[in-house]
PDB file of N, CA, C and O in Angstrom:
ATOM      1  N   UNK A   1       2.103   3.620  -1.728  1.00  0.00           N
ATOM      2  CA  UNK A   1       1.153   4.131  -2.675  1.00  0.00           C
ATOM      3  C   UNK A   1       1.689   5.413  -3.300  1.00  0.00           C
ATOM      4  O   UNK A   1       1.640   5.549  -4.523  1.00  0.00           O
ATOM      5  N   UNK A   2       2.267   6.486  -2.410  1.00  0.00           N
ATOM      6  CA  UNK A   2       2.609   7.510  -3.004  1.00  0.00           C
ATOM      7  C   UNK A   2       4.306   7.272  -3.796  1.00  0.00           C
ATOM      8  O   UNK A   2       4.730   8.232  -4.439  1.00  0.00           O
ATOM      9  N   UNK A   3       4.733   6.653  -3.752  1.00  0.00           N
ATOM     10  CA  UNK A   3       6.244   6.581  -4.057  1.00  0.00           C
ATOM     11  C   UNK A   3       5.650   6.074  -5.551  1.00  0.00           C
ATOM     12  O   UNK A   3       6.004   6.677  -6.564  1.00  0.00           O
ATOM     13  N   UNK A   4       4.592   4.766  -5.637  1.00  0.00           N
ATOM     14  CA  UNK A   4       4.575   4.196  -6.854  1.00  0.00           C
ATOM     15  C   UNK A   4       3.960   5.174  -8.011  1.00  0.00           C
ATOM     16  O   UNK A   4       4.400   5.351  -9.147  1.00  0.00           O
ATOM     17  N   UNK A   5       2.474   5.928  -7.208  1.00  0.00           N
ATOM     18  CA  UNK A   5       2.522   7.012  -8.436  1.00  0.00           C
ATOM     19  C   UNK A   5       3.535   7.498  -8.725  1.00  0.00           C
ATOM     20  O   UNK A   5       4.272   6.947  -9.542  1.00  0.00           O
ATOM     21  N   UNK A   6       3.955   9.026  -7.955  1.00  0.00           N
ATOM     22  CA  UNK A   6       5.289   9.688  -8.482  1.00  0.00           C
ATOM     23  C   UNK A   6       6.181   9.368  -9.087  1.00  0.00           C
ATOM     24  O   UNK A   6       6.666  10.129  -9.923  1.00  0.00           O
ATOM     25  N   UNK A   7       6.741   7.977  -8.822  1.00  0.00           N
ATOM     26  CA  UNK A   7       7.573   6.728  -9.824  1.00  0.00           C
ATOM     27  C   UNK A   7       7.078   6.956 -10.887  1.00  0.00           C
ATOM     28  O   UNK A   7       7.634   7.639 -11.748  1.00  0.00           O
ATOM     29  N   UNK A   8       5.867   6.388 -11.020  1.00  0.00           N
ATOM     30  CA  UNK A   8       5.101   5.995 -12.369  1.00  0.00           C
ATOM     31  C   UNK A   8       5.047   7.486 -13.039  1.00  0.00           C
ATOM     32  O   UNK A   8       5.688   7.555 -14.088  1.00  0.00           O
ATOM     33  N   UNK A   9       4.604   8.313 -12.755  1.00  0.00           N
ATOM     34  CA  UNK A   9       4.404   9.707 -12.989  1.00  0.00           C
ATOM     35  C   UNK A   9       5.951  10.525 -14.276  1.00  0.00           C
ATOM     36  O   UNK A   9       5.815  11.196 -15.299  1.00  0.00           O
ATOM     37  N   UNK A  10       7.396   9.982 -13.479  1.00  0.00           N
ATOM     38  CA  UNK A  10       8.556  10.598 -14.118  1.00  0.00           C
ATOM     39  C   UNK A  10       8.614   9.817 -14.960  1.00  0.00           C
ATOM     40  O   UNK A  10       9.348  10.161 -15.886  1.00  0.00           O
ATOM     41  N   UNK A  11       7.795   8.164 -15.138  1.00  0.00           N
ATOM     42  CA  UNK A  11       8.276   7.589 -16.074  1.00  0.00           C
ATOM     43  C   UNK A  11       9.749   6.342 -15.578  1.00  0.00           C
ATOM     44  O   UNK A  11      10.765   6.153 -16.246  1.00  0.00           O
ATOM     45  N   UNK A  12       9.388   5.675 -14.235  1.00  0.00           N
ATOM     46  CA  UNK A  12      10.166   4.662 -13.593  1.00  0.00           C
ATOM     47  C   UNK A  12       9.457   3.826 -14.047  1.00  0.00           C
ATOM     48  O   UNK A  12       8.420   4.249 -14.557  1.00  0.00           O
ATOM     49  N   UNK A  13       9.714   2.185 -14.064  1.00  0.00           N
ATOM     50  CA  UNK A  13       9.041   1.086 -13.882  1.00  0.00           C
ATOM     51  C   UNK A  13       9.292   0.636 -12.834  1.00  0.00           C
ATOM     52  O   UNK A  13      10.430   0.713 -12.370  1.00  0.00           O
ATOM     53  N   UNK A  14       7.983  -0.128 -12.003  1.00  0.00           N
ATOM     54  CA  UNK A  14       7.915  -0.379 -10.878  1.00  0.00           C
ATOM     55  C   UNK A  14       7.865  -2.142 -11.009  1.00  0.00           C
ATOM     56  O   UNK A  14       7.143  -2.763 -11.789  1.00  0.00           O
ATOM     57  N   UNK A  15       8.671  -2.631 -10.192  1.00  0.00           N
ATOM     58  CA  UNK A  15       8.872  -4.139 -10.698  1.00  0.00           C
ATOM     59  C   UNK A  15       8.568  -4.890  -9.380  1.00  0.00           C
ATOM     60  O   UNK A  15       9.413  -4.757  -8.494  1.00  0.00           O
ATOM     61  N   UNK A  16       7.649  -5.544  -9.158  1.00  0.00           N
ATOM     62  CA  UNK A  16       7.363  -6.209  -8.175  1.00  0.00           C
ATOM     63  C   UNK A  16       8.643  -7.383  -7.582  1.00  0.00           C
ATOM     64  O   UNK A  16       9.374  -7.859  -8.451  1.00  0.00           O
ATOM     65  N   UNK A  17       8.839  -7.753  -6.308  1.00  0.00           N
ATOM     66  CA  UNK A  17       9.241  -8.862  -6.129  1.00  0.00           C
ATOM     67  C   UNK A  17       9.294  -9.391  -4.584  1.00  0.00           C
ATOM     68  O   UNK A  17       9.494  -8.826  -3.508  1.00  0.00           O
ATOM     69  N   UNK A  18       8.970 -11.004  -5.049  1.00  0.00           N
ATOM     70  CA  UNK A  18       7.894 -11.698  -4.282  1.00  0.00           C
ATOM     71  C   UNK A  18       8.838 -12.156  -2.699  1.00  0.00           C
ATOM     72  O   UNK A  18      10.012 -12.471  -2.506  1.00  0.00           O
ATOM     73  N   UNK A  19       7.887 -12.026  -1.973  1.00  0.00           N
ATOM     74  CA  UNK A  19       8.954 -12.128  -0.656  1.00  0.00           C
ATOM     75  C   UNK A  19       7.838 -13.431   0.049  1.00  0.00           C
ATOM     76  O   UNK A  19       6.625 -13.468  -0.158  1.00  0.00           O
ATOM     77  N   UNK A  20       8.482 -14.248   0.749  1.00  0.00           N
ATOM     78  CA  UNK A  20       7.989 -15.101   1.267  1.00  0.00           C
ATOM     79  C   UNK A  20       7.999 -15.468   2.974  1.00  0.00           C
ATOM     80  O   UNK A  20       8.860 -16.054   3.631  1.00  0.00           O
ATOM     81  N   UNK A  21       6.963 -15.002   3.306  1.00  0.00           N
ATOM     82  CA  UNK A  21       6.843 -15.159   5.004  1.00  0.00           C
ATOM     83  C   UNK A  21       6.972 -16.194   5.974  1.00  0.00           C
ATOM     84  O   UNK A  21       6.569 -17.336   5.752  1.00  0.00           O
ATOM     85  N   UNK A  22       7.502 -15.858   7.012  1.00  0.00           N
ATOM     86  CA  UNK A  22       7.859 -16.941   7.597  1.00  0.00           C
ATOM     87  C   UNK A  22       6.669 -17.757   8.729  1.00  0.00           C
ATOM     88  O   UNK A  22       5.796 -17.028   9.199  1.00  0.00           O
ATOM     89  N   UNK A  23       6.673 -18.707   8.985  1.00  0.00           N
ATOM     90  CA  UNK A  23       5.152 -19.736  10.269  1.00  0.00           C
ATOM     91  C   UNK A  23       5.752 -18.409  11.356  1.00  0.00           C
ATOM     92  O   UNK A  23       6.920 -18.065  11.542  1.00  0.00           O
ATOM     93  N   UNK A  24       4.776 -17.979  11.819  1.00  0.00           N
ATOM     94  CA  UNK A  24       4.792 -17.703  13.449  1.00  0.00           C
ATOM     95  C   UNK A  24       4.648 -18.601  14.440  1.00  0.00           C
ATOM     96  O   UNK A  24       3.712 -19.393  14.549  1.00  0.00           O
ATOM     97  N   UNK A  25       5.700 -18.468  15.267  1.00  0.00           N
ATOM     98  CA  UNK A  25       5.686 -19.656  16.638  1.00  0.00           C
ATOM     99  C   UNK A  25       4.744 -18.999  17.281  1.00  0.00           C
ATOM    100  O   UNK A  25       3.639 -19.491  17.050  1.00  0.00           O
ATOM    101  N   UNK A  26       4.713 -18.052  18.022  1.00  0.00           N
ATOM    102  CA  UNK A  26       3.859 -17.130  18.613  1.00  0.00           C
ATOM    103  C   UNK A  26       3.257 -16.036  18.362  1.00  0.00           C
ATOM    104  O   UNK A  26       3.908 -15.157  17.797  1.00  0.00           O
ATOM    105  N   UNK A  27       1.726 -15.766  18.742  1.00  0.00           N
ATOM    106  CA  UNK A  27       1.183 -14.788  18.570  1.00  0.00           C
ATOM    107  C   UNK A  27       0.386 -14.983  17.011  1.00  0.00           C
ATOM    108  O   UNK A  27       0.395 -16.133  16.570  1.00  0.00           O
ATOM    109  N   UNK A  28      -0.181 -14.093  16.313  1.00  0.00           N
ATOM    110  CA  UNK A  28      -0.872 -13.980  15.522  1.00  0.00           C
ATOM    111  C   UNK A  28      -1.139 -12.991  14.260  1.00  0.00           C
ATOM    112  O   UNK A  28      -1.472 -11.894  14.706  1.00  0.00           O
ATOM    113  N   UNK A  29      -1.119 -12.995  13.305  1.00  0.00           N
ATOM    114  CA  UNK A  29      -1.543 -12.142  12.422  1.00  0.00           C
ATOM    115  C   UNK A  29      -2.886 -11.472  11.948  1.00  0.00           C
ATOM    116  O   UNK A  29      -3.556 -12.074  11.109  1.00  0.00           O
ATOM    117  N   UNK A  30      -3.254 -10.441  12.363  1.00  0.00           N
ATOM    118  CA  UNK A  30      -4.596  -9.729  12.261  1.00  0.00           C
ATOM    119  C   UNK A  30      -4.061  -8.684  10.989  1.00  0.00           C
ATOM    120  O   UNK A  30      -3.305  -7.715  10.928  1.00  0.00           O
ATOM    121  N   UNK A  31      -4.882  -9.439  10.043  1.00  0.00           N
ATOM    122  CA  UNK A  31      -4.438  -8.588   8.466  1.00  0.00           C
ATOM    123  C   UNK A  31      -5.714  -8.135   7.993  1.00  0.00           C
ATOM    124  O   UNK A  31      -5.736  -7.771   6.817  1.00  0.00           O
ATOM    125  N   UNK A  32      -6.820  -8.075   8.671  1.00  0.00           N
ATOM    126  CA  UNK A  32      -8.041  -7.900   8.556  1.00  0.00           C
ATOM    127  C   UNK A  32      -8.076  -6.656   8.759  1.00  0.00           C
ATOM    128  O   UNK A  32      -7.671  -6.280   9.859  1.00  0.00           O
ATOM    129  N   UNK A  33      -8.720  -5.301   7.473  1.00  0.00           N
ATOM    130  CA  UNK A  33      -8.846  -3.878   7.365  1.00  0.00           C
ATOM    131  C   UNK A  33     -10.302  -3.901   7.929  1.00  0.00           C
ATOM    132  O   UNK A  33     -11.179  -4.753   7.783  1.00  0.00           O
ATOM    133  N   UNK A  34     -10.308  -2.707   8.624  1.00  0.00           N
ATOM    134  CA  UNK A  34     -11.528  -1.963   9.320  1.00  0.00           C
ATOM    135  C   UNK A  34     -12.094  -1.560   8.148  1.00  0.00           C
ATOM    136  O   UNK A  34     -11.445  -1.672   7.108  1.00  0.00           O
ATOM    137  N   UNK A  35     -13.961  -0.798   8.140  1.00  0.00           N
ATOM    138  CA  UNK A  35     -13.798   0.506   7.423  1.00  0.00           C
ATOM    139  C   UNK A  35     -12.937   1.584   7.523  1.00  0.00           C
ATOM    140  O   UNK A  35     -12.507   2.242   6.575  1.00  0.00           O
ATOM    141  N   UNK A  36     -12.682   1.758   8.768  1.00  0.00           N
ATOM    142  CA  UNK A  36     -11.989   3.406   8.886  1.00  0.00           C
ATOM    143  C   UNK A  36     -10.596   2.895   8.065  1.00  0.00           C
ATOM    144  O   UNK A  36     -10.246   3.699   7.201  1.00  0.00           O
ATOM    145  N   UNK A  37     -10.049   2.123   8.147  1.00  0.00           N
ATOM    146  CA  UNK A  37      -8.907   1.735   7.661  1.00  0.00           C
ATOM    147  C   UNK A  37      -8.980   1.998   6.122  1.00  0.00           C
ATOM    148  O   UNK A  37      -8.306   2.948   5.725  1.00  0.00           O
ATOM    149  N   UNK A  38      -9.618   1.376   5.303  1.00  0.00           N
ATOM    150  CA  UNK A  38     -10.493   1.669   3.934  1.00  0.00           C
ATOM    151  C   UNK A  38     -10.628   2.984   4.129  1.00  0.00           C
ATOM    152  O   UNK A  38      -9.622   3.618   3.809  1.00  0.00           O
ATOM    153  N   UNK A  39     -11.616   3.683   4.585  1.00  0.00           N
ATOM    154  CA  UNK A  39     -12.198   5.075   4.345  1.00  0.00           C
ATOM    155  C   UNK A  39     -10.312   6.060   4.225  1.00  0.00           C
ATOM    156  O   UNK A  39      -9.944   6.836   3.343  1.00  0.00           O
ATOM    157  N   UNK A  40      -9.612   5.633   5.346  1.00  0.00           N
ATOM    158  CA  UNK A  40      -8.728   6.705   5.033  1.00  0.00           C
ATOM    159  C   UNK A  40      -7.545   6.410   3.392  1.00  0.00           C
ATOM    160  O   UNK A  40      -7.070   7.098   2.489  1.00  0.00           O
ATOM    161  N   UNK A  41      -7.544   5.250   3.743  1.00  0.00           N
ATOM    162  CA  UNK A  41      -6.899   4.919   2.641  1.00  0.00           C
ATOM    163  C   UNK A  41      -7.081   5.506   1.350  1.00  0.00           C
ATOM    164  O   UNK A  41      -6.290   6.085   0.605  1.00  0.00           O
ATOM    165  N   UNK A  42      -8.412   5.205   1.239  1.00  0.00           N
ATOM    166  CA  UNK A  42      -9.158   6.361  -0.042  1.00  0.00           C
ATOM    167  C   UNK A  42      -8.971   7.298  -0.495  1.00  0.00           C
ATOM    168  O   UNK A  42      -8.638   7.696  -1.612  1.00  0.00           O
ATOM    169  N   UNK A  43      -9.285   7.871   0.790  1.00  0.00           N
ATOM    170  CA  UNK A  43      -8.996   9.543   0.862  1.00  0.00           C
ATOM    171  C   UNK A  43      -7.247  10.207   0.765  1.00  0.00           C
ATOM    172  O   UNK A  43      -6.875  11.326   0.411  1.00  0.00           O
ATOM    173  N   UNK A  44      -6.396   8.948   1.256  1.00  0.00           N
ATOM    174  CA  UNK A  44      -5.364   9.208   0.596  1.00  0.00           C
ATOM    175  C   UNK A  44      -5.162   9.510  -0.528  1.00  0.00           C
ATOM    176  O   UNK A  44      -4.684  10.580  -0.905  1.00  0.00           O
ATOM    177  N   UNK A  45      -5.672   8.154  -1.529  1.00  0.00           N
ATOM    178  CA  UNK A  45      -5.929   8.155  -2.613  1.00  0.00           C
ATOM    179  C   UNK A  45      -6.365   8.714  -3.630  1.00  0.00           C
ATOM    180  O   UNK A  45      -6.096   8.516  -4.815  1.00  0.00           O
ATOM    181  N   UNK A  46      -7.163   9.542  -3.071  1.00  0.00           N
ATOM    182  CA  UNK A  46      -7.996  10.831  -3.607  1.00  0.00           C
ATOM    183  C   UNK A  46      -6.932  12.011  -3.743  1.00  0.00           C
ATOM    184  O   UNK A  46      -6.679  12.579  -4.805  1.00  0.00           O
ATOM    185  N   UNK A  47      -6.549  12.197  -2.937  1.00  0.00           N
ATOM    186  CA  UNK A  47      -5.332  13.363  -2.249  1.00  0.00           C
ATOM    187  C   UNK A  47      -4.633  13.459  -3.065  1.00  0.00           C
ATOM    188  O   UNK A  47      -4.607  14.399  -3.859  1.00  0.00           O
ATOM    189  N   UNK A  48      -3.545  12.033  -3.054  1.00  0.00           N
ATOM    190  CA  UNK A  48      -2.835  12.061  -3.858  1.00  0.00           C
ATOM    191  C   UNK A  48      -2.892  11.943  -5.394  1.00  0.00           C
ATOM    192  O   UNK A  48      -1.894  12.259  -6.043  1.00  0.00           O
ATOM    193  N   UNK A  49      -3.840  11.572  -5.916  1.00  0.00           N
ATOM    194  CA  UNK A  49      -4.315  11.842  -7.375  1.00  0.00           C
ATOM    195  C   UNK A  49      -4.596  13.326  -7.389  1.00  0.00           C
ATOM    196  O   UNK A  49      -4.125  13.908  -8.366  1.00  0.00           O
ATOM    197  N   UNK A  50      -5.299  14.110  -6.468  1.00  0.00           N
ATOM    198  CA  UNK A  50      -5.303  15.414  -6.703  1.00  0.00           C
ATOM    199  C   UNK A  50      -3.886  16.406  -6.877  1.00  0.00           C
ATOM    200  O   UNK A  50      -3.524  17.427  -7.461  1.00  0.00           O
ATOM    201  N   UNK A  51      -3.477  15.588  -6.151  1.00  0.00           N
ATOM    202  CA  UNK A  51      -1.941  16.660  -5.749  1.00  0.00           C
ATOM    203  C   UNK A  51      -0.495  16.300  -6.342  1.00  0.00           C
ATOM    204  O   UNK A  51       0.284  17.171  -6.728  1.00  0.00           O
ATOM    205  N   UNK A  52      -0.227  14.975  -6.372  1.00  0.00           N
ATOM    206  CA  UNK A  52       0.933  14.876  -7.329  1.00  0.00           C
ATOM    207  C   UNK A  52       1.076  14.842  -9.132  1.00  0.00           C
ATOM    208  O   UNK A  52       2.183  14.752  -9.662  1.00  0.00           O
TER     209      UNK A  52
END
């Protein structure tokens, strides 16, 4: 998040590219955000719009 503002900020273009994941044999993926997870994120977000 912070690299892409500041990027964006000097005037970089930020170019996406697509990566493709592999089956898990074992175990599991928990990609599911909390609130607190959200709430801080935000407040990053906030931060860093204030400050860079």
């Amino acid at each position: 998040m912070e690299m892409i503002v500041r990027a964006t900020r000097k005037g970089y273009h930020i170019k996406q590219v697509p990566i493709t994941f592999a089956v898990r044999v074992f175990g599991s993926w928990n990609l599911k955000l909390g609130g607190s997870e959200i709430v801080e994120y935000l407040k990053g977000l906030v931060y860093l719009m204030l400050t860079a």
